[in-house]
N, CA, C and O atoms as CSV, one atom per row, in Angstrom:
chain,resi,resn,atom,element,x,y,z
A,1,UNK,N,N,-20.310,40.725,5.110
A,1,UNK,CA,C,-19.330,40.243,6.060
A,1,UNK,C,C,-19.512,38.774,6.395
A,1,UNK,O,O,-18.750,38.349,7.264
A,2,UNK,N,N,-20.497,37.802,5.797
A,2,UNK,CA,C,-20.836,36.523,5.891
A,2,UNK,C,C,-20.818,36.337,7.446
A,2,UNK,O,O,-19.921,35.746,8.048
A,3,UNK,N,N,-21.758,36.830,7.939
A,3,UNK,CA,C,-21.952,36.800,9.441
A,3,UNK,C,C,-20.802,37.312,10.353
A,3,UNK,O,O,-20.728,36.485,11.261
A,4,UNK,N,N,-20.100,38.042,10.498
A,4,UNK,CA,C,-18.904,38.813,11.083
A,4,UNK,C,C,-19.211,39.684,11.665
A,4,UNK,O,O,-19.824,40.444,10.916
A,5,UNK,N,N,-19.152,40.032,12.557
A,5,UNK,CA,C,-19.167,41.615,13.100
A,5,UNK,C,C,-18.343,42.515,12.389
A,5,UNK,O,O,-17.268,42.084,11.971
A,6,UNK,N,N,-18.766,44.094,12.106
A,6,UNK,CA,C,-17.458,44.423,11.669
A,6,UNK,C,C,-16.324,44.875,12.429
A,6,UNK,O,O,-15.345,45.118,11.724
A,7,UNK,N,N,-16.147,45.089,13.861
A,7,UNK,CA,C,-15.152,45.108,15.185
A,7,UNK,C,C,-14.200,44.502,14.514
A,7,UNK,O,O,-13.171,45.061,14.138
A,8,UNK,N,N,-14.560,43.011,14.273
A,8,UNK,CA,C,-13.809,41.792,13.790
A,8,UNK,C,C,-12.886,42.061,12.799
A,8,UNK,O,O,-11.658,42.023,12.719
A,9,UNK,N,N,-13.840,42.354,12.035
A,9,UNK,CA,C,-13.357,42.403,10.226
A,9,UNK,C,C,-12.411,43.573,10.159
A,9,UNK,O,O,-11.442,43.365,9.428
A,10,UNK,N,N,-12.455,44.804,10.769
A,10,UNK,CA,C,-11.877,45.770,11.095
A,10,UNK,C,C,-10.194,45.216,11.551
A,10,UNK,O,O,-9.278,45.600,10.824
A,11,UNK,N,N,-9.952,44.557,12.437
A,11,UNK,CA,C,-9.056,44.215,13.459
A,11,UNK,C,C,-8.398,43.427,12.394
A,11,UNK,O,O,-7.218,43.744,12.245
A,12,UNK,N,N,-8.851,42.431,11.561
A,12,UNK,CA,C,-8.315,41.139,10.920
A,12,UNK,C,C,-7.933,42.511,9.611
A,12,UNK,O,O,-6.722,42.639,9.786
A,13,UNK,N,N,-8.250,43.341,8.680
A,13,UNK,CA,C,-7.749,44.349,8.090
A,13,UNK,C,C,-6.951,44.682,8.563
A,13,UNK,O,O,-5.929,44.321,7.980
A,14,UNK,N,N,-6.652,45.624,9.976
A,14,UNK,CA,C,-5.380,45.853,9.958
A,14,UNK,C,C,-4.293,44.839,10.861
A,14,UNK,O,O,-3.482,45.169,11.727
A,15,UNK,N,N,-4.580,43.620,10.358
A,15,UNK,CA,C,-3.374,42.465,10.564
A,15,UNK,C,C,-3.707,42.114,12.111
A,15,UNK,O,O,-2.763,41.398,12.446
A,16,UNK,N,N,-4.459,42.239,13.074
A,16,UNK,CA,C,-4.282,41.817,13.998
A,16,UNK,C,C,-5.795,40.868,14.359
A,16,UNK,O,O,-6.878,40.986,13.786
A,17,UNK,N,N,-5.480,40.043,15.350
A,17,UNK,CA,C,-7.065,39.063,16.075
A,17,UNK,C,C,-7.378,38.373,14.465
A,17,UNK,O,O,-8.476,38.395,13.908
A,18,UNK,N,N,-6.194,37.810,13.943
A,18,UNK,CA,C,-6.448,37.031,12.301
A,18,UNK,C,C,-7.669,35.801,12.988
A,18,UNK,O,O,-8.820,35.681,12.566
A,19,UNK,N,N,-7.070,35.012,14.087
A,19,UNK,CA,C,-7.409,33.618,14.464
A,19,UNK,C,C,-9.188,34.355,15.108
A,19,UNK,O,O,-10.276,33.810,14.924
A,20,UNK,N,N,-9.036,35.171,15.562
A,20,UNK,CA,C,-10.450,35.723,16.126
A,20,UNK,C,C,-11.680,35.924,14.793
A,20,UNK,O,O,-12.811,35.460,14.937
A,21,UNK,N,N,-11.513,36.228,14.276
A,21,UNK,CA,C,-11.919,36.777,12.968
A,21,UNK,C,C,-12.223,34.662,12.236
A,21,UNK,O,O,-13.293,34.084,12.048
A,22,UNK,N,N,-11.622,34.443,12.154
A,22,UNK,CA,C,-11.597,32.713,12.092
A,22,UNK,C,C,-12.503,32.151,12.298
A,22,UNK,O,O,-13.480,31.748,11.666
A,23,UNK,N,N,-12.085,32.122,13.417
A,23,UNK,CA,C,-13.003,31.577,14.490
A,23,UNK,C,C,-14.465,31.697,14.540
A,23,UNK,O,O,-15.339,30.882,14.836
A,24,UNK,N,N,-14.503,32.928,14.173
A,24,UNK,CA,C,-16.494,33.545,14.025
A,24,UNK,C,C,-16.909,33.309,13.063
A,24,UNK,O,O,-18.127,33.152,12.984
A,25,UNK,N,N,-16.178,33.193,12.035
A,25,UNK,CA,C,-16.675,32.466,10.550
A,25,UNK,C,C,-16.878,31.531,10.734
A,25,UNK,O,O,-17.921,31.136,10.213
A,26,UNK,N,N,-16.140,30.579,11.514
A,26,UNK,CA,C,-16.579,29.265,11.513
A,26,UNK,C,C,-17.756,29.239,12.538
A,26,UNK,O,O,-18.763,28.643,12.156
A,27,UNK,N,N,-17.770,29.588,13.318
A,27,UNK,CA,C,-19.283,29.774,14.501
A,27,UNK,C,C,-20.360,30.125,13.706
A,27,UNK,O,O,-21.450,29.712,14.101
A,28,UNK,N,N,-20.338,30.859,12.567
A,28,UNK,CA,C,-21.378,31.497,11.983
A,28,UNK,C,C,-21.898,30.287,10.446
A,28,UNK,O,O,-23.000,30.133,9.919
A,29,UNK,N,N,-20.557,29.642,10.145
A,29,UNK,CA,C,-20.711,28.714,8.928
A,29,UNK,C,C,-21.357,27.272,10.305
A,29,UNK,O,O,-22.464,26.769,10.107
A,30,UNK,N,N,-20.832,26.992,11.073
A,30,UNK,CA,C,-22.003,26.115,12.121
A,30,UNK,C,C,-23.032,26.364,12.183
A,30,UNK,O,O,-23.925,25.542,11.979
A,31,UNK,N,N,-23.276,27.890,12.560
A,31,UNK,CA,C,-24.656,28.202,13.596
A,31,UNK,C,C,-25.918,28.048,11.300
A,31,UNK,O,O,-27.105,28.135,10.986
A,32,UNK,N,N,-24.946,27.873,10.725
A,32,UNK,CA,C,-26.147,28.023,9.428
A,32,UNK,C,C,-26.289,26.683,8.849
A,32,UNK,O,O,-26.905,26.549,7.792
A,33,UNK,N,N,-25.762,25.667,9.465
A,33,UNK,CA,C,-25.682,24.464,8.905
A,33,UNK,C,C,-26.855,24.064,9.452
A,33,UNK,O,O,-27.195,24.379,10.593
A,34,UNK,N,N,-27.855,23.018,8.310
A,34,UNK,CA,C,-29.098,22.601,8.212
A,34,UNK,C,C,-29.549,21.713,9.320
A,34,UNK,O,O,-30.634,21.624,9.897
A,35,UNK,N,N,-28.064,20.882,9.504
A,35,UNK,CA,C,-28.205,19.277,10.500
A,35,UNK,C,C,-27.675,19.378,11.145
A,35,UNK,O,O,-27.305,18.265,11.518
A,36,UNK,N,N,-27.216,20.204,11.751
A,36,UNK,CA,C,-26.601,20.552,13.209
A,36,UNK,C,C,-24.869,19.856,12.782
A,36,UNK,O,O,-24.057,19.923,13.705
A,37,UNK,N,N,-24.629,19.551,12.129
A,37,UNK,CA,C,-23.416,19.473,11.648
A,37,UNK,C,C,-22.271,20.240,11.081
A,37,UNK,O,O,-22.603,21.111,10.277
A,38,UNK,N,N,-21.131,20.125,11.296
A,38,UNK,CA,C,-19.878,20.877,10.341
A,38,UNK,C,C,-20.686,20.947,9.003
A,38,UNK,O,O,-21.744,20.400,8.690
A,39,UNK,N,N,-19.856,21.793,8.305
A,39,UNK,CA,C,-20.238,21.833,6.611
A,39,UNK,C,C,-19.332,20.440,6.194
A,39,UNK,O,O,-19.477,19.941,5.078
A,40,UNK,N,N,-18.621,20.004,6.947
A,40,UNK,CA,C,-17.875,19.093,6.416
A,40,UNK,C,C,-18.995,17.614,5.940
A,40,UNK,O,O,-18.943,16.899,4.940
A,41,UNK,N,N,-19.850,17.585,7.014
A,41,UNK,CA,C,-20.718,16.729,6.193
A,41,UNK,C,C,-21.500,16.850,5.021
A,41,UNK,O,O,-22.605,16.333,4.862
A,42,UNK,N,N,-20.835,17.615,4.129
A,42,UNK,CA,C,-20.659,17.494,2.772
A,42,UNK,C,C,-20.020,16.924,2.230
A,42,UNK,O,O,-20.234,16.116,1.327
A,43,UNK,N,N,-18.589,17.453,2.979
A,43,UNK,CA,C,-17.642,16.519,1.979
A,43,UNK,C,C,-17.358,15.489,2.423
A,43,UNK,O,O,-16.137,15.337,2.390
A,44,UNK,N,N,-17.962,14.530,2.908
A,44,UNK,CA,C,-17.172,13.331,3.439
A,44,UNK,C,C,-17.442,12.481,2.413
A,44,UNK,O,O,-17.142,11.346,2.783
A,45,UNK,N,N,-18.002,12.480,0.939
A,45,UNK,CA,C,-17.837,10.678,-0.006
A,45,UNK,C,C,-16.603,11.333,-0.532
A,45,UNK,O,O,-15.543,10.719,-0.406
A,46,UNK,N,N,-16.613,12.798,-1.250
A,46,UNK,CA,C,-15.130,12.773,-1.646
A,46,UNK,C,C,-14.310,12.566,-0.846
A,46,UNK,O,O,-13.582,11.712,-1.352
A,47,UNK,N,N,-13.848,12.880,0.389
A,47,UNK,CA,C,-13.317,12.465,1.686
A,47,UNK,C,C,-12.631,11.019,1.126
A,47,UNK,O,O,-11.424,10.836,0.967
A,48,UNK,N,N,-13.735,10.019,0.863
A,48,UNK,CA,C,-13.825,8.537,0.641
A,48,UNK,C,C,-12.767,8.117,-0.744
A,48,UNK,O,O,-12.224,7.013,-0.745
A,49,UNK,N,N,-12.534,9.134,-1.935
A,49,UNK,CA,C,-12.085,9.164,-2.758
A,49,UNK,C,C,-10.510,9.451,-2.765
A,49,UNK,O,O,-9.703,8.878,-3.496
A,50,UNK,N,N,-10.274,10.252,-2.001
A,50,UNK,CA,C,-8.992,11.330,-1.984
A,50,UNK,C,C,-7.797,10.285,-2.086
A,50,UNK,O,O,-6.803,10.454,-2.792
A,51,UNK,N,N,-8.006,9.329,-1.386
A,51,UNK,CA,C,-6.666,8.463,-1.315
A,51,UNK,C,C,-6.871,7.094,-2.361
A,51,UNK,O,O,-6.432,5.986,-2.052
A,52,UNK,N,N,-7.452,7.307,-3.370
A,52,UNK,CA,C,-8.059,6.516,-4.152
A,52,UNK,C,C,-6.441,6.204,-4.911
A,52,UNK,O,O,-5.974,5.067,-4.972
A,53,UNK,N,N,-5.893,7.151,-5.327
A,53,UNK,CA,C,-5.021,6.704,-6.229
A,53,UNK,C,C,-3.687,6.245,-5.836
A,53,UNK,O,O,-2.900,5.714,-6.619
A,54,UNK,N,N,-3.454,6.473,-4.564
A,54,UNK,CA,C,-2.434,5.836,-3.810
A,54,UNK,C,C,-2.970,4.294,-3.426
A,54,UNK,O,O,-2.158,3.373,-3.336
A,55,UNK,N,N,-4.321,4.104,-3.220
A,55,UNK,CA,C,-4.976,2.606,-3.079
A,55,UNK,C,C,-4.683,1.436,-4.280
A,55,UNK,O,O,-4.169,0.321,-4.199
A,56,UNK,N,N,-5.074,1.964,-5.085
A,56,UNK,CA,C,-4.907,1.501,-6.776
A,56,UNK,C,C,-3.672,1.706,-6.969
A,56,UNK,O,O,-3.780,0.752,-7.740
A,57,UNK,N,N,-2.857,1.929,-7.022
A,57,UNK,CA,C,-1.078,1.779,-7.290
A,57,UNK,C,C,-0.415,0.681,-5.916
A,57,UNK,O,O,0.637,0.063,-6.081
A,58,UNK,N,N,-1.068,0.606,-4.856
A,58,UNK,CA,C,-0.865,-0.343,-3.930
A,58,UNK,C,C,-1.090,-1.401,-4.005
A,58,UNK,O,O,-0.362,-2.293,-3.569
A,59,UNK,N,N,-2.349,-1.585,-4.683
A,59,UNK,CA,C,-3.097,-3.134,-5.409
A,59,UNK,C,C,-2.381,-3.018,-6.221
A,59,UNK,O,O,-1.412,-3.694,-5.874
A,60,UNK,N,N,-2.070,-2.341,-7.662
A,60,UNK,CA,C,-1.419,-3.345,-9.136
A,60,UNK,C,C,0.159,-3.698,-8.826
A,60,UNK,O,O,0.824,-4.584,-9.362
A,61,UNK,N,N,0.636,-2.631,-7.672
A,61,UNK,CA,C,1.920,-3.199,-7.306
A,61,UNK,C,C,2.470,-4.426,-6.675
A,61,UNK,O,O,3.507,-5.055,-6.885
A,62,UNK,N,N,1.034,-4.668,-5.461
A,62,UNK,CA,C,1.188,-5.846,-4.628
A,62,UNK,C,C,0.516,-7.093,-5.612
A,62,UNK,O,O,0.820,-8.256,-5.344
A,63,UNK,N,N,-0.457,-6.784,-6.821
A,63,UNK,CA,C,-0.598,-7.837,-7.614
A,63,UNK,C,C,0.416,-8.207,-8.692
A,63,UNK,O,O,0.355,-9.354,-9.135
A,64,UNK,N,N,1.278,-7.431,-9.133
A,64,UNK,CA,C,1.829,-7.787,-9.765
A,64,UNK,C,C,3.593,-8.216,-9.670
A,64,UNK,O,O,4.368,-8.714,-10.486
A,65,UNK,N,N,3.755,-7.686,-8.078
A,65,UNK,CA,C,4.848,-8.659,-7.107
A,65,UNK,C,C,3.956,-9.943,-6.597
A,65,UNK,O,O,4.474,-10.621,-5.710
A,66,UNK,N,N,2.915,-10.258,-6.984
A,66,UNK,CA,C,2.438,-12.159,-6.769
A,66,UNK,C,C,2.362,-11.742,-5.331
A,66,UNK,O,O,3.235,-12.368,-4.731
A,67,UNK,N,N,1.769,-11.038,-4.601
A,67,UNK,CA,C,1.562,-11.286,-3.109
A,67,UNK,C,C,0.834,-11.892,-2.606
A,67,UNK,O,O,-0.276,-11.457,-2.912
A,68,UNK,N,N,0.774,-12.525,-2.104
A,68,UNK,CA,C,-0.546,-13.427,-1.294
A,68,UNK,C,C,-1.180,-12.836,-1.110
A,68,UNK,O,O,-1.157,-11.799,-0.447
A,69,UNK,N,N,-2.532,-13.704,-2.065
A,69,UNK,CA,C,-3.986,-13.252,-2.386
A,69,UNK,C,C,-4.451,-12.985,-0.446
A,69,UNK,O,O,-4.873,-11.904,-0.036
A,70,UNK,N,N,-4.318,-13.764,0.129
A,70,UNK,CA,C,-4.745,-13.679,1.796
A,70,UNK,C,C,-4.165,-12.087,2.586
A,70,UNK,O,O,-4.789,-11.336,3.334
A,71,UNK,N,N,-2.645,-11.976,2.022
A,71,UNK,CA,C,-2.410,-11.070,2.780
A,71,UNK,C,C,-2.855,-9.547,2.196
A,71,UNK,O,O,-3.272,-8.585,2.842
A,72,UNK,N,N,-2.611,-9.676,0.694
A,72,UNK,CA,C,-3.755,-8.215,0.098
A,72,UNK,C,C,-5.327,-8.222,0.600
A,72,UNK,O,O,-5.726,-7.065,0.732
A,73,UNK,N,N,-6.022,-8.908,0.819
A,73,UNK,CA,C,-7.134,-8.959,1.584
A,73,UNK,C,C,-7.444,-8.339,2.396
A,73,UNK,O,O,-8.376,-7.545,2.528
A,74,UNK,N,N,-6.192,-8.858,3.405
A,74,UNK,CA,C,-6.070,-8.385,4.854
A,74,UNK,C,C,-5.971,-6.490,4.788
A,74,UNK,O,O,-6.540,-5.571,5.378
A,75,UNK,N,N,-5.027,-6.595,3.835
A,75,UNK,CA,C,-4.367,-5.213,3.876
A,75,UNK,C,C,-5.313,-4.209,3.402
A,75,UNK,O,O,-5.611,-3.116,3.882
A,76,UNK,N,N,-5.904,-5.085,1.892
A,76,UNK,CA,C,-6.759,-3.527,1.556
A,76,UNK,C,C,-8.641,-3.761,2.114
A,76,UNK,O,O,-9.506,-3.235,1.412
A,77,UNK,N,N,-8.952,-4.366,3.064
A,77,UNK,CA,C,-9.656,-4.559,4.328
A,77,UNK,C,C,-9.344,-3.507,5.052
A,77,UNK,O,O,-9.994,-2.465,5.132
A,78,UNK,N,N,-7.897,-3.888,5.827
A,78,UNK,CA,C,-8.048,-2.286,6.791
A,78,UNK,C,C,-7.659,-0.818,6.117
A,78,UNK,O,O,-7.760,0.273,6.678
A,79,UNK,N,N,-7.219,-1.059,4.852
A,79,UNK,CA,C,-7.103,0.188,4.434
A,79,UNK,C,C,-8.628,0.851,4.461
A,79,UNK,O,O,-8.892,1.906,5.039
A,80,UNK,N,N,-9.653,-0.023,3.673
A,80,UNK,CA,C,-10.838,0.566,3.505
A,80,UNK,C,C,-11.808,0.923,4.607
A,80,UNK,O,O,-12.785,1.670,4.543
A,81,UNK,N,N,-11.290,0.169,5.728
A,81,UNK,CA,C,-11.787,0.502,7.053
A,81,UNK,C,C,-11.527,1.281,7.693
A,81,UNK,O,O,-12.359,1.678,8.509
A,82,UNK,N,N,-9.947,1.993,7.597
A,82,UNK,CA,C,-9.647,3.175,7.990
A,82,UNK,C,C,-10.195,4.878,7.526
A,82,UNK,O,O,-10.273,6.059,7.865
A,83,UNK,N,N,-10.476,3.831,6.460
A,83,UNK,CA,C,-10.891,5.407,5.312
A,83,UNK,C,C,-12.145,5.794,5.440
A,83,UNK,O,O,-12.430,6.960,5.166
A,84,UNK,N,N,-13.389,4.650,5.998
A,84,UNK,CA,C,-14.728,4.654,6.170
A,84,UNK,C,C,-14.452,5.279,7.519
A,84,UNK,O,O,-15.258,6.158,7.826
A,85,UNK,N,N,-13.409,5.001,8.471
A,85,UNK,CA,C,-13.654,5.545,10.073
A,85,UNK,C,C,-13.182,7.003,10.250
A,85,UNK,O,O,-13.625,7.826,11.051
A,86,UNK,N,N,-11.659,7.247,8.853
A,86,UNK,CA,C,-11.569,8.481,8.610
A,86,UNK,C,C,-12.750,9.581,8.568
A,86,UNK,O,O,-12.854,10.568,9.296
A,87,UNK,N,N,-13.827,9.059,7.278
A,87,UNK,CA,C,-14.626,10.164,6.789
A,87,UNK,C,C,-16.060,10.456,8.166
A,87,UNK,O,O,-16.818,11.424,8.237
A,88,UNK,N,N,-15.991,9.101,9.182
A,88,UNK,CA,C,-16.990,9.508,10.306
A,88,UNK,C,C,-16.216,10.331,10.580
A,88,UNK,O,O,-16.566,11.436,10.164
A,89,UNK,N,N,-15.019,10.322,11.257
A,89,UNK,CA,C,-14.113,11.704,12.175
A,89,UNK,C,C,-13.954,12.612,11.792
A,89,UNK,O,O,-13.771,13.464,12.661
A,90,UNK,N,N,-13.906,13.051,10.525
A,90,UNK,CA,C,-14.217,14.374,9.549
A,90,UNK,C,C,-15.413,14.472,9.716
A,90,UNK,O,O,-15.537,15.493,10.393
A,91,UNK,N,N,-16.519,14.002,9.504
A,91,UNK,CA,C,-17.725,14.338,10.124
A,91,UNK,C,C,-18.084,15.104,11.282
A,91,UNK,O,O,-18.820,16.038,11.604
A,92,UNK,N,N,-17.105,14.170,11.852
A,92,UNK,CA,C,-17.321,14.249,14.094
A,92,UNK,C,C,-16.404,15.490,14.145
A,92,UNK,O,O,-16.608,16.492,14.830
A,93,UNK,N,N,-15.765,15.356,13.636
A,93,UNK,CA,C,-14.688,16.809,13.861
A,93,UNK,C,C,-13.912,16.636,14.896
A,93,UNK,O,O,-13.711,17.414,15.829
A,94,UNK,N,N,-13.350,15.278,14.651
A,94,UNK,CA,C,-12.329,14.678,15.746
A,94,UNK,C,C,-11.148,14.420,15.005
A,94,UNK,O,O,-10.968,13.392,14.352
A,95,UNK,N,N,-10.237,15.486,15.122
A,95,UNK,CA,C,-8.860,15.625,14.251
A,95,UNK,C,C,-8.209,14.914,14.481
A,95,UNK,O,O,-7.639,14.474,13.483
A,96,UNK,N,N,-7.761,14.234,15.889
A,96,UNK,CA,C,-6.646,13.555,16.204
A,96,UNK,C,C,-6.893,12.214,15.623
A,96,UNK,O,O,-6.025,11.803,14.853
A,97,UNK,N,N,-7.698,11.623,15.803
A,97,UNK,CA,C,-8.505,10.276,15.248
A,97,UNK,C,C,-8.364,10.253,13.988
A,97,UNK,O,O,-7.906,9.253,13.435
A,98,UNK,N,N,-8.752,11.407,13.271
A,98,UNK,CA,C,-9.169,11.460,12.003
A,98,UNK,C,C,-7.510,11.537,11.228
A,98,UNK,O,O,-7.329,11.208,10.056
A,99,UNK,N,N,-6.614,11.941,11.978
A,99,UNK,CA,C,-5.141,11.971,11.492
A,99,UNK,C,C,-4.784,10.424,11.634
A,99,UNK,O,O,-4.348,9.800,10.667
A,100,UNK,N,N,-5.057,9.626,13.306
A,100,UNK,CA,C,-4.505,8.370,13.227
A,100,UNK,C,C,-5.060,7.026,12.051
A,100,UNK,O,O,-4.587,5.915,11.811
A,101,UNK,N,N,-6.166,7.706,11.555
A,101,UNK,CA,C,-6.666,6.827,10.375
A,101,UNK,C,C,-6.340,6.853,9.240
A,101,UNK,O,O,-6.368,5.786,8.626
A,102,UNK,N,N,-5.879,8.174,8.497
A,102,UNK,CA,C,-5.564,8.771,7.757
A,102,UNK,C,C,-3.947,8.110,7.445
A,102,UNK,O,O,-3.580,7.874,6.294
A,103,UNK,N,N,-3.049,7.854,8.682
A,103,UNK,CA,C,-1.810,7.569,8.585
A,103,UNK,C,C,-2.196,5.782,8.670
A,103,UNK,O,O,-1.569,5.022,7.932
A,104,UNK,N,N,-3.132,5.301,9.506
A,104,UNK,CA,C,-3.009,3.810,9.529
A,104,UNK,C,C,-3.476,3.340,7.414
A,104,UNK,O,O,-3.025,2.494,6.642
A,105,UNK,N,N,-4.467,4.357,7.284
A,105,UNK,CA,C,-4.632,3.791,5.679
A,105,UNK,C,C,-3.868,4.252,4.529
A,105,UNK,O,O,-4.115,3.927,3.367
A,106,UNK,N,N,-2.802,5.131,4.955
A,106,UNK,CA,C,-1.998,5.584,4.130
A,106,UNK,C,C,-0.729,4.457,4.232
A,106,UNK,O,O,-0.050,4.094,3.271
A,107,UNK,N,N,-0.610,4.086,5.355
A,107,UNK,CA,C,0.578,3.093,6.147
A,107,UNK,C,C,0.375,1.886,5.146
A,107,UNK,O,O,1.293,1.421,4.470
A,108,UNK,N,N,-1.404,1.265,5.122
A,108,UNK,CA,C,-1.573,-0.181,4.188
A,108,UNK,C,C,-1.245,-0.055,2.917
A,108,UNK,O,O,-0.851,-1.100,2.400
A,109,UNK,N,N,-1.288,1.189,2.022
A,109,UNK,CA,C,-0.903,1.689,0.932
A,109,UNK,C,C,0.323,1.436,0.717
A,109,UNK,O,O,0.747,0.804,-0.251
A,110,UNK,N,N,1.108,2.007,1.783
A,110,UNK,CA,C,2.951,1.363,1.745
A,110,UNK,C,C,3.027,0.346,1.878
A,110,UNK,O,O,3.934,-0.204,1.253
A,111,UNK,N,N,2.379,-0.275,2.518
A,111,UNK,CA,C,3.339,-2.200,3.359
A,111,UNK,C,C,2.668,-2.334,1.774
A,111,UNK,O,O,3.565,-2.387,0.933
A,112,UNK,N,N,1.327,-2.397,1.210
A,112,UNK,CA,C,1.202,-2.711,-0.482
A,112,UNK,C,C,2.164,-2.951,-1.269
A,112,UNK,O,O,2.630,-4.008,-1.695
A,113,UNK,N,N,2.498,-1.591,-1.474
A,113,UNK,CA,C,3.711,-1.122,-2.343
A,113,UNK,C,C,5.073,-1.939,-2.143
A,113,UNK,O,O,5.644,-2.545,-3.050
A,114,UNK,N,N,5.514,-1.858,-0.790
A,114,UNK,CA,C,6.667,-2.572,-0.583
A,114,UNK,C,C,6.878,-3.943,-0.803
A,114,UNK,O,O,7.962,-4.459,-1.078
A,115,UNK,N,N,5.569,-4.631,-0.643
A,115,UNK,CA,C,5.353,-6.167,-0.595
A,115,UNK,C,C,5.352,-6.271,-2.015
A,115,UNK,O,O,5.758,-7.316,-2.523
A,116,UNK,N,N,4.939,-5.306,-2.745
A,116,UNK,CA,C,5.026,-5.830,-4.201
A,116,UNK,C,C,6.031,-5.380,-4.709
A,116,UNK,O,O,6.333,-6.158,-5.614
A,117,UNK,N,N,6.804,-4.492,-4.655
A,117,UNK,CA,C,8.238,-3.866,-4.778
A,117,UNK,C,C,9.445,-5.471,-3.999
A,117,UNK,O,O,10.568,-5.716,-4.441
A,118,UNK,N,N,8.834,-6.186,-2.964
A,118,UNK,CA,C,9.791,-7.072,-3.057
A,118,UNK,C,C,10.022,-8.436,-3.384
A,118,UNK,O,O,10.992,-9.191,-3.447
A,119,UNK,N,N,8.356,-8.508,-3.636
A,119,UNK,CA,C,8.216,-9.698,-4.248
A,119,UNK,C,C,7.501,-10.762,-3.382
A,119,UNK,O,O,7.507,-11.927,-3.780
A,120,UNK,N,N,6.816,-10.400,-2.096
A,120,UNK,CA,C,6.469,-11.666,-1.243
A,120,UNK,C,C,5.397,-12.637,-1.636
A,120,UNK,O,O,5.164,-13.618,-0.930
């Protein structure tokens, strides 16, 4: 039952207390973690990767609309800064944060794209 009661496991079988049943898995995948951490501090370098290929289509687009070398700087600066503050908040297990970073470095990916889509 990977640490479950079976009360639990019982209830989540016949369709009901799904989120209860959840919930204790995850209390039980905590209470076994080595560093007092989510399991997520595992995954946080792939974390670091995931938006890799939307990054790289943002650069050859904004390099090859001639954008100012100063303002790609700027841009893929805070992209990479968002993505390093992303994978702490996946760490921290601070969702809301971890969404507003997620959208601010997905956001530098676009103004990329667009700036090189128009030529600045």
């Amino acid at each position: 039952c990977d640490g479950v009661d079976a009360d639990c496991l019982r209830r989540y079988r016949k369709g009901g207390g799904r989120w209860r049943y959840l919930l204790q898995r995850r209390a039980a995948r905590l209470a076994r973690a080595p560093d007092g951490l989510s399991s997520a501090s595992q995954l946080g370098p792939g974390k670091l990767l995931e938006a890799l290929g939307c990054y790289l289509a943002g650069l050859a687009a904004a390099h090859l609309g001639d954008v100012d070398a100063g303002l790609l700087a700027i841009l893929a600066s805070l992209f990479l800064l968002a993505r390093v503050v992303y994978v702490i908040c996946y760490v921290s297990n601070l969702a809301t944060l971890r969404s507003l970073c997620w959208i601010a470095g997905f956001g530098c990916c676009l103004t990329l794209v667009a700036l090189g889509a128009l030529g600045s």
